[in-house]
N, C-alpha and C positions, 0 to 999 in steps of 0.2 A: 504494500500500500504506500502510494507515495505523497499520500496528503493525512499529517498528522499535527498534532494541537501541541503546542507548547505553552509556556508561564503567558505569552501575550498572543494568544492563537494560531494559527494555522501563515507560518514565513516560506516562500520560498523561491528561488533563483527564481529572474524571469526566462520563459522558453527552456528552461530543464523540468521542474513540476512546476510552475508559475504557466499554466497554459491552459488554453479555451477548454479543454477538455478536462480536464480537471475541476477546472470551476465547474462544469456542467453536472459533474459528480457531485461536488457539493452540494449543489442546490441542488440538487435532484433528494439528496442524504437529507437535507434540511426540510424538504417539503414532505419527506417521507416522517421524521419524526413527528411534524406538527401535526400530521392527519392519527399517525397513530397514539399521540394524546390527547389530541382533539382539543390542539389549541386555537386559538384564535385563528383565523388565515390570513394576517396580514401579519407586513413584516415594513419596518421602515430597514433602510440599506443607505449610505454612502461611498463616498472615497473623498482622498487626497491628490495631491497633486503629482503624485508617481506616474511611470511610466504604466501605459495601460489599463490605466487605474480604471474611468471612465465605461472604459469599453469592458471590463472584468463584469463591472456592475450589471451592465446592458446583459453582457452572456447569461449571468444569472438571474436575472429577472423574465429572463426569455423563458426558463425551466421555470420559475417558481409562477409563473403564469400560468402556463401550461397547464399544473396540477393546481390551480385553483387559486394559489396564494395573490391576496393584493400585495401587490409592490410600491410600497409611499417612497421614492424614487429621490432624494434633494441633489436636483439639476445641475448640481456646480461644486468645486472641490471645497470642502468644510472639515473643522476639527470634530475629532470622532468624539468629542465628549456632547455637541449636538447631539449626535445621533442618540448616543447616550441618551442624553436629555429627552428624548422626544419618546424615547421608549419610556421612559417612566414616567412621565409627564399623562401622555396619551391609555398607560396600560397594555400597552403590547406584552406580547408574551413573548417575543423575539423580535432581533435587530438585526443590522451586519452591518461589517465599516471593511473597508478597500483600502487599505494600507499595510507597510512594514514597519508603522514608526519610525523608531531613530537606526534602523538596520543601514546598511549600505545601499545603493539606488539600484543595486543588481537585483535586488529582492522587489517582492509583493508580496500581500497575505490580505486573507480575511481575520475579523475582529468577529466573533459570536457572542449578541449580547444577550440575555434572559431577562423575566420579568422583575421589574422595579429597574432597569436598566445596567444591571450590574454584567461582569464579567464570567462569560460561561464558565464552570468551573470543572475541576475532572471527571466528575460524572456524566456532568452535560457533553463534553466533548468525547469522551468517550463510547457516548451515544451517538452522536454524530458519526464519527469512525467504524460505528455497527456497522450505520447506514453504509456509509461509504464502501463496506465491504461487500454488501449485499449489493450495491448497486453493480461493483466491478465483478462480481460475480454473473449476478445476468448477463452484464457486457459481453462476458465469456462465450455464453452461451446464444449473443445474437440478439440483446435487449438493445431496442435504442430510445434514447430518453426524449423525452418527447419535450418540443420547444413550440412557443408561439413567436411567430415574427415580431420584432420588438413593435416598429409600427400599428398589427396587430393592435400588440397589448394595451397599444395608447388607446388605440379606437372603440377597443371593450371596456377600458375602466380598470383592467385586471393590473397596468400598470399607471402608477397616478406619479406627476413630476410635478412636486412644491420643493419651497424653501421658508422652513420655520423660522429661521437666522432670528428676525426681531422677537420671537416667544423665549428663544434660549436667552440671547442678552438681555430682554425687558425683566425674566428670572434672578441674573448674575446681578443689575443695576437695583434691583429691590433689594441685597443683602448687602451692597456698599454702600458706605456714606458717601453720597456723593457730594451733600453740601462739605465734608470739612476737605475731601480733594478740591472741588473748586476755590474753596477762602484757601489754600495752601499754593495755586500754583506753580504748579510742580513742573518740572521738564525732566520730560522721558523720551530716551529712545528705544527703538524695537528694533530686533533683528528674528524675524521667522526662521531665518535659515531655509527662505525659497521652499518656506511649508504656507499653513493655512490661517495663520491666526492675524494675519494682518487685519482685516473687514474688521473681525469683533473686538479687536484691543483699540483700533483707531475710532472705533466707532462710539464704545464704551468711556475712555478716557478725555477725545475730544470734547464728548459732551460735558464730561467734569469740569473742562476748562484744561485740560495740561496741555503745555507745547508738546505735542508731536513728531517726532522726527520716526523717517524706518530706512532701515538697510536691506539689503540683499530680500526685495520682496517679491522679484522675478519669478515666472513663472520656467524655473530650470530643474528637469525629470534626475537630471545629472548631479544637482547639489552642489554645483559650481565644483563637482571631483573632492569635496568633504563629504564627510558622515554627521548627514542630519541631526545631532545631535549637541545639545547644547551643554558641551562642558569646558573645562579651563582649555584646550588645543583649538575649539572650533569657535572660540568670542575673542580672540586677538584684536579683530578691527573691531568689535561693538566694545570694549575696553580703551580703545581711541578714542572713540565718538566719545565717551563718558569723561576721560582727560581735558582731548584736547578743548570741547564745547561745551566745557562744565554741566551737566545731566547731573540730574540728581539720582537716577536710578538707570541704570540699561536691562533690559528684556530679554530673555531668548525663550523660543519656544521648540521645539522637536517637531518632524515632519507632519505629524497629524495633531500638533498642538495640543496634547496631554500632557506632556515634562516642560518642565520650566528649567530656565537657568538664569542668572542674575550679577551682574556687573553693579559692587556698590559706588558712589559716590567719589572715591578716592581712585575708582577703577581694578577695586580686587575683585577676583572672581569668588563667589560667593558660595559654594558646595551646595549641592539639597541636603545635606546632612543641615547648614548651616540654614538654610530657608525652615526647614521644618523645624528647627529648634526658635526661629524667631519668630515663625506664626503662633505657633504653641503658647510661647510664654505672652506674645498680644493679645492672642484670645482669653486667656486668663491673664492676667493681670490688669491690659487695659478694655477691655472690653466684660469684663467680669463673667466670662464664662465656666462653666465648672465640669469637670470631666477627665474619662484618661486619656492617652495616648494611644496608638498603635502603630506598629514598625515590622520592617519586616527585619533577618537574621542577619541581614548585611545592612544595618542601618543606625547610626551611631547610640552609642548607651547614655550620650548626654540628654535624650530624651526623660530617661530614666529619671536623672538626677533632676531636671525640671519639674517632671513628674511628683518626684516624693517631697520635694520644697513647696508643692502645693496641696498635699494631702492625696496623692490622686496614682495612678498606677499607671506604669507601662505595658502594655502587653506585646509580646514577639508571638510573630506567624513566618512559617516560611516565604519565600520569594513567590511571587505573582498578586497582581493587587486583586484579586477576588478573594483571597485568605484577609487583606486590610479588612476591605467593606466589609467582609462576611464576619469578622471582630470587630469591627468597630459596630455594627448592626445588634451584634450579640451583647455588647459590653456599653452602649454607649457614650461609645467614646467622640469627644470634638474632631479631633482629627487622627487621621494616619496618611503615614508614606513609604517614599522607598530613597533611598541615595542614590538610585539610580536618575530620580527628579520628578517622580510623579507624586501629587499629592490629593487628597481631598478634606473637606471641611462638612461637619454635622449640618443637617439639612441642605444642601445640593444635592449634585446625581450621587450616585453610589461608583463611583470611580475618579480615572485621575481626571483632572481637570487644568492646563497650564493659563485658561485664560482667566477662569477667576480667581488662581494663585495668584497671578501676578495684578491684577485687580487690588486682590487684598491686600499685597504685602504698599502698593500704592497709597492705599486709605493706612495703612501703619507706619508709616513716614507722616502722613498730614495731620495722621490725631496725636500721634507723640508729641510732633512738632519738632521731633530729633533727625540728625542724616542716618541712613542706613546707618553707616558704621559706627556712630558713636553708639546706640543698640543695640550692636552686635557688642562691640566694647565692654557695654555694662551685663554684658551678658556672661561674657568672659571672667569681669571680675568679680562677679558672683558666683558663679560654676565651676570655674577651672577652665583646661582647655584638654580636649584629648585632639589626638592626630590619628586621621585613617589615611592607608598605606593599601594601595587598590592596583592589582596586578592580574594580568589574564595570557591565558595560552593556548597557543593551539596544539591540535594532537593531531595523531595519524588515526586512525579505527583498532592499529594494534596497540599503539601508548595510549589512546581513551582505556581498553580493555583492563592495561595495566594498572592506571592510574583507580580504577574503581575498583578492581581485586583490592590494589592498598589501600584505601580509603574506607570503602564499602562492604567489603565483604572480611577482609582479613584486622580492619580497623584500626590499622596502627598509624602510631602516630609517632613523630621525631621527638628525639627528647630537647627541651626546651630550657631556657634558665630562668623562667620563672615556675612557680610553681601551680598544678592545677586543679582547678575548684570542680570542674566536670565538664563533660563530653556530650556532647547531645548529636542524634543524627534525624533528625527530625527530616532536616533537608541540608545534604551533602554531612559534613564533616566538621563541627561550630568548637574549638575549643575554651572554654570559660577560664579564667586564670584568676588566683584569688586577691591579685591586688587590683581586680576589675575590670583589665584588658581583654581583650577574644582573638581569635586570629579560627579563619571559618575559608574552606575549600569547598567550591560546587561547581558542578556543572551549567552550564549555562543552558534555560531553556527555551532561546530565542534564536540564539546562534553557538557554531562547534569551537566553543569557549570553554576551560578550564577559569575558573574564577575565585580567586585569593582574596579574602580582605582582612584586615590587622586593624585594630585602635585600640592607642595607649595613651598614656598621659606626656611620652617622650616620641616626641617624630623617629631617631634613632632607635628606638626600640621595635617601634613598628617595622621600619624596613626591616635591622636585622632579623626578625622571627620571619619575615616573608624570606629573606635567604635562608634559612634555614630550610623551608618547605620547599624552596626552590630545588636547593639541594637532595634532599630528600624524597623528593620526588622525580626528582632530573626533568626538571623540566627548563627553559629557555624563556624570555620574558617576551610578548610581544611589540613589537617596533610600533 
């Protein structure tokens, strides 16, 4: 089978399994589940601005017609936390988004979203993957999946082409203050990274009043030859713009505009480890919220320390943000995230969201009345500081094999010079250290990534434990 679900859904090469046929599998897999629980028969669907993104959606909307499904179709490339939105807004019982995130522009995937709009989760997609079997199986045998001409579908109804855009922002602009951004007059700039959140952040903030500026907002399938992703390698020039034109905050957002990344005021780049810890302590502190946390196992433990300074609890789930929402839903918790830069907040959708992350973190500059950094500053000097130490590698299918005997199945682990508090394999290999640190090895399940992460209270201490796993594992760091 060559269409499978990982932590962020269903990735893969375009024209290797990224192909009309395959999608047609899908949907076919997709309309087969919903007949047989007898959900709803509509589905809202997007994409992004990727290569073939568009025309992915058309192929599947051709089969979910076919077998009956309405297709609420939004005409034009959008942030998958829309769609999101619009699924739980509306009550759908299922969604789909046409992107690969922050993947490389080689790639596509579909996004599967479930009722209340949240992230299908292993069960769900695993269901789906039935489907999928069953369907390649008839294939086998001479089954062919039946499609309506997209045209058709227009003309039946079966597929329907809007654009919610003003219901999801008129949502996002009812949870900001937008009066104390406008008395604040802020200057911001944005940088998509040639993804989707230009419309909703220029639209959103304009109206507050802030000067606007945006970079790299081109429609490029290519990513200007970067990876979509907004972390310290790919915000160099929006770290200029922030310098040279004094900005009070710089933006980034990831291809389909659910991770956020952030340039402060001085032009440091700002981790999500360091965004979720300053939304956290704004929404309790200054906005008097009360509640825990949620994190996934590679996400810094200064959450933690936030946490118990306010009476309130951390909770850890493995990586994928349907383990957040579905904790934070269980626990109610205000927020959770991931370091990777997705995050969401108590009452919005049930996922990530980069546009009204950065939204918020904008109204938390104009109500403190403080810069980003001096914030983060006093954050510091209340908490401490830990340093995370973030390394990844590739393998061949014979050193994957290796690497999970040692990890996984034989469990061992390099001896260390600190000492340790416990072991957990929840998801990959997490080791807890009793003066607070961790140092945590996993597979990556979005791409063929080995994935190390360390935080200590010493930057050198971090790296050295990741040499030590290095060694210990033989592996090579990537470039």
């Amino acid at each position: 089978m060559s269409i499978r679900f990982g932590t962020g859904g269903w990735r893969a090469v375009i024209g290797d399994d990224f192909t009309k046929a395959n999608i047609r599998i899908l949907a076919e897999a997709m309309a087969r589940k919903m007949k047989a629980e007898n959900a709803r028969m509509e589905l809202a669907i997007g994409y992004d601005r990727r290569f073939l993104a568009k025309e992915a959606v058309q192929w599947a909307a051709e089969v979910l017609a076919a077998e009956g499904v309405t297709v609420r179709f939004v005409n034009r490339s959008s942030p998958t936390p829309l769609i999101m939105y619009y699924v739980m807004a509306h009550d759908l019982d299922y969604g789909m988004m046409v992107t690969a995130s922050h993947n490389p522009s080689l790639y596509n995937g579909f996004k599967v979203f479930t009722k209340g709009g949240r992230d299908a989760d292993e069960h769900q997609t695993a269901d789906v993957e039935h489907y999928i079997d069953q369907v390649e199986a008839e294939q086998a045998q001479g089954y062919e999946i039946p499609c309506l001409r997209y045209e058709e579908g227009i003309k039946s109804g079966l597929i329907v082409e809007f654009n919610p855009l003003n219901e999801y922002l008129d949502s996002i602009i009812s949870r900001i203050d937008m009066k104390a951004i406008r008395d604040a007059e802020l200057r911001v700039v944005l940088d998509p990274l040639y993804g989707v959140s230009q419309t909703a952040l220029q639209t959103i903030l304009s109206t507050a009043r802030c000067y606007m500026e945006t970079i790299h907002s081109g429609h490029d399938t290519l990513f200007a030859g970067k990876l979509p992703a907004p972390n310290a390698d790919t915000l160099k020039t929006l770290q200029n713009y922030v310098i040279d034109y004094h900005y009070d905050i710089g933006v980034a957002t990831d291809g389909d505009a659910d991770r956020i990344g952030v340039i402060d005021d001085t032009g440091r780049f700002l981790h999500p480890n360091d965004i979720l810890v300053l939304l956290y302590y704004y929404l309790v502190k200054y906005k008097g919220w009360s509640g825990p946390v949620v994190r996934n196992i590679s996400t810094t433990h200064m959450l933690d320390r936030v946490a118990e300074s306010f009476g309130q609890t951390c909770y850890e789930v493995p990586v994928g943000f349907k383990y957040v929402s579905k904790k934070m839903a269980e626990t109610g918790a205000i927020i959770g995230g991931e370091s990777s830069g997705g995050l969401t907040i108590q009452g919005h959708i049930n996922g990530k969201d980069g546009v009204y992350a950065a939204c918020l973190l904008v109204e938390m500059i104009s109500v403190t009345g403080k810069k980003l950094s001096e914030i983060y500053a006093s954050i510091r000097r209340i908490y401490g500081s830990l340093y995370m130490e973030e390394r990844a590698y590739t393998f061949t299918p014979e050193k994957k094999a290796q690497l999970n005997s040692i990890l996984m199945e034989k469990r061992l682990v390099p001896d260390l010079p600190f000492p340790v508090d416990r072991i957990s394999y929840e998801d990959g290999c997490k080791v807890y250290l009793k003066n607070g640190g961790w140092i945590s090895a996993r597979f990556s399940g979005t791409e063929p990534l080995l994935r190390i992460f360390c935080e200590m209270e010493k930057r050198e201490d971090a790296a050295a434990l990741c040499r030590i796993y290095e060694t210990f594992l033989g592996l090579e760091p990537e470039e």
